[in-house]
C-alpha positions in Angstrom: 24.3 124.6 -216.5 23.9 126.5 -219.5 27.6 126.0 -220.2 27.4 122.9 -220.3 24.5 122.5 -222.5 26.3 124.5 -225.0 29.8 122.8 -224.9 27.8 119.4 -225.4 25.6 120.6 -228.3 29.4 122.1 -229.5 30.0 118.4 -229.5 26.9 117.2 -231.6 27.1 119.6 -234.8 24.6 117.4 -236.2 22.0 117.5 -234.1 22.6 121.8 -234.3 22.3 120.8 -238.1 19.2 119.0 -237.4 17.6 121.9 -235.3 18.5 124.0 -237.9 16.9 122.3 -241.1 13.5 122.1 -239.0 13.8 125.5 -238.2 13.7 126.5 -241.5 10.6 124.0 -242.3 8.7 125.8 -240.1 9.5 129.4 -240.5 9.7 129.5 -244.0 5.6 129.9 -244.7 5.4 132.9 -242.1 8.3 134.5 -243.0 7.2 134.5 -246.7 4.1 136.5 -246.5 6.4 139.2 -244.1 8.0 142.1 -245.8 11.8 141.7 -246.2 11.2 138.1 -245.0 13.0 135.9 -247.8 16.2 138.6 -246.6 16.0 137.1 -243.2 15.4 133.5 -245.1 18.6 134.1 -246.9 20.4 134.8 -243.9 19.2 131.8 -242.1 19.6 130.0 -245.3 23.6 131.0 -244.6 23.6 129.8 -241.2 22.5 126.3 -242.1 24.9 126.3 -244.5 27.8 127.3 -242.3 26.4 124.3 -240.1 26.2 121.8 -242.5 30.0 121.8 -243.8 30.9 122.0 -239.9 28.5 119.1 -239.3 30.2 117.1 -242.4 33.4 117.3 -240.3 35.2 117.4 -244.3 39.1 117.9 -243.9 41.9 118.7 -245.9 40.8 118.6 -250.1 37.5 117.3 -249.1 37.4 120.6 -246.4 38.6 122.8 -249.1 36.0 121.2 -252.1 33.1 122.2 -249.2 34.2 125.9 -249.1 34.6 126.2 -252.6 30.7 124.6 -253.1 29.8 127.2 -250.3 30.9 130.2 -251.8 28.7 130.1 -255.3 25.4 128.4 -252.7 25.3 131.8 -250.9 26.4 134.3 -253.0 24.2 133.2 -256.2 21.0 132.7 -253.3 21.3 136.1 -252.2 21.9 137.8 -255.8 18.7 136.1 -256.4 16.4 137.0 -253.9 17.5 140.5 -254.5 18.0 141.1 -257.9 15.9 137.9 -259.5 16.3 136.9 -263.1 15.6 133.5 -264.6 19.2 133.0 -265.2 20.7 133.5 -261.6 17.8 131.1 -259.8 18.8 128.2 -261.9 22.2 129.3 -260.9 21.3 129.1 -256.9 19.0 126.2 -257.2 21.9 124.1 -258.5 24.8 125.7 -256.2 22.4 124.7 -253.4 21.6 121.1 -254.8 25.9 121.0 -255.4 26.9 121.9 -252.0 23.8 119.8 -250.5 24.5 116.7 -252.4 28.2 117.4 -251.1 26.7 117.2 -247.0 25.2 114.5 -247.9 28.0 112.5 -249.2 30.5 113.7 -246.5 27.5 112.7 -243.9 27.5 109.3 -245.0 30.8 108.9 -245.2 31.4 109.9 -241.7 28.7 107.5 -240.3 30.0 104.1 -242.3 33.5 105.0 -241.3 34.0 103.0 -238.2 31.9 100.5 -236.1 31.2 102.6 -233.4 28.1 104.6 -233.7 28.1 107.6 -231.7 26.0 109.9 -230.6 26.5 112.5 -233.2 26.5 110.1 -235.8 22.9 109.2 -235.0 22.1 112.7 -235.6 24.1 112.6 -238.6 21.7 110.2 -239.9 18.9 112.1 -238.9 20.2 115.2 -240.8 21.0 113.5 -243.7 17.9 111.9 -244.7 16.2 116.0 -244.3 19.7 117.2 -246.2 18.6 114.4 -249.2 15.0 115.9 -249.4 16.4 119.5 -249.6 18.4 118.1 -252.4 15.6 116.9 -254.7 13.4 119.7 -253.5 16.1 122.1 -255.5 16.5 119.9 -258.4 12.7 119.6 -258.9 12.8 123.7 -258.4 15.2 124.1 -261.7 12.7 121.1 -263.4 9.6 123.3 -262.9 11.5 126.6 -263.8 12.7 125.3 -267.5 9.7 123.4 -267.8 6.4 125.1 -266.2 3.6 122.8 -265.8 5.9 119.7 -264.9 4.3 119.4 -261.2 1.0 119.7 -261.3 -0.8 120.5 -257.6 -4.5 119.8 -257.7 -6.4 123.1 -257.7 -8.0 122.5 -254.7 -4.7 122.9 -252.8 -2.8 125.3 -254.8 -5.7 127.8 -255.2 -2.6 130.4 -256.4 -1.8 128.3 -258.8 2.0 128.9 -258.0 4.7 126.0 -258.1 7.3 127.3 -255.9 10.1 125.8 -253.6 8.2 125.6 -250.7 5.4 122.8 -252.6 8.6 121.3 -254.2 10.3 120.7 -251.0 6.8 119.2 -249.4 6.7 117.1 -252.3 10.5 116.0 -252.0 9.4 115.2 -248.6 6.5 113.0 -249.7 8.3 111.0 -252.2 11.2 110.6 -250.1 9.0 109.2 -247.2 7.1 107.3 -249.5 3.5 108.8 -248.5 2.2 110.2 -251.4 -0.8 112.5 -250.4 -1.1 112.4 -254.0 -2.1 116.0 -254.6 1.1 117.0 -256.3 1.8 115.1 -259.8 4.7 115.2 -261.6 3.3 114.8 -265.4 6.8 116.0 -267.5 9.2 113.0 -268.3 12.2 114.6 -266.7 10.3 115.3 -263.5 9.2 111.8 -263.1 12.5 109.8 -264.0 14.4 112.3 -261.1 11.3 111.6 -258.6 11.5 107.4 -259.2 15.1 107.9 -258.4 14.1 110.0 -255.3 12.0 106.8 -254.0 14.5 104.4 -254.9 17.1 106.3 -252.9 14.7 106.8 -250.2 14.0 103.1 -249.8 18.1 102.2 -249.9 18.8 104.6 -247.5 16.9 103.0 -244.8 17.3 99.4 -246.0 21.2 101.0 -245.3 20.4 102.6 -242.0 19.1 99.4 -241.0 21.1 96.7 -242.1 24.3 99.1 -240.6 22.7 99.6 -237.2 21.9 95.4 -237.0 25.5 95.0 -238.2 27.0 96.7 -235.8 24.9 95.2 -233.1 25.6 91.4 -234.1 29.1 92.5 -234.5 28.8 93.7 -230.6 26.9 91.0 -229.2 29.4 88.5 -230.3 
């Protein structure tokens, strides 16, 4: 039995993808506050990373483009976490946005490629609408790094008064869902014309989903 759960989930590197990216939501507040936690973050960090150019399915140049956008995301994120410097976590945050953005394309590429919709394609979509917020989580990180102050958190929530990725990535998430709790603000000009484009791309993206998916099943039916 467990054989065969594993060949199928061999089968569906997106949902493994998926698993993966919610792992990491919820593990990364505990392991934070552990000693030598953010190591084991990196290492998990590499892992998803690994995952996600397997679960862009990328081949020949494309496969080759992924490995070289893989390379500088995990060596600059480890160099970070263990020798910091202002200089080398703009470097990560932008290797990781670079080799995210590049899922992300190769993600929707494989989806709109035919008009069969699979099962791992489902799951594809599923991991690259978390992938897109991961994105604009590590842009928004490199925003509030050059520019302190750019996000403001209400007090009441952020009683450290830290900015970090983790808030950056919940607020990715907001604006990318379109919720808006409202407690995190960006005030810097820069900050707000990349978070309007986060909403706007939010909003296509499922207005794509959608109109795809009702395509595909009129195309089907008839």
């Amino acid at each position: 039995m467990r054989v065969v759960m594993l060949r199928q989930l061999r089968r569906l590197p997106n949902l493994l993808l998926l698993l993966a990216l919610l792992a990491q939501v919820l593990a990364w507040p505990w392991m934070e506050e552990v000693p030598g936690g953010r190591l084991v973050l990196v290492g998990f960090d590499w892992v998803i990373l690994v995952l996600a150019l397997r679960a862009a399915r990328a081949t020949g140049a494309e496969a080759q483009l992924g490995w070289w956008l893989l390379g500088p995301a995990v060596v600059l994120h480890a160099a970070e976490v263990v020798a910091g410097g202002s200089g080398l976590y703009v470097a990560s945050q932008l290797a990781q946005a670079a080799f995210h953005g590049f899922v992300v394309t190769c993600l929707l590429r494989y989806v709109l490629r035919d008009d069969v919709m699979t099962l791992d394609e489902l799951w594809a979509l599923a991991s690259l609408y978390v992938l897109l917020a991961f994105v604009f989580a590590y842009v928004y990180a490199v925003i509030e790094h050059l520019a302190p102050g750019a996000f403001f958190i209400n007090p009441t929530n952020n009683p450290d008064g830290v900015t970090g990725w983790w808030e950056l990535l919940y607020f990715s998430f907001t604006c990318l869902t379109s919720v808006g709790f409202g407690e995190i603000t960006p005030v810097h000009d820069v900050a707000r014309s990349v978070v309007m484009l986060q909403q706007v791309t939010g909003v296509l993206y499922l207005a794509i989903v959608i109109s795809r998916l009702i395509g595909m099943n009129a195309r089907r039916g008839s």
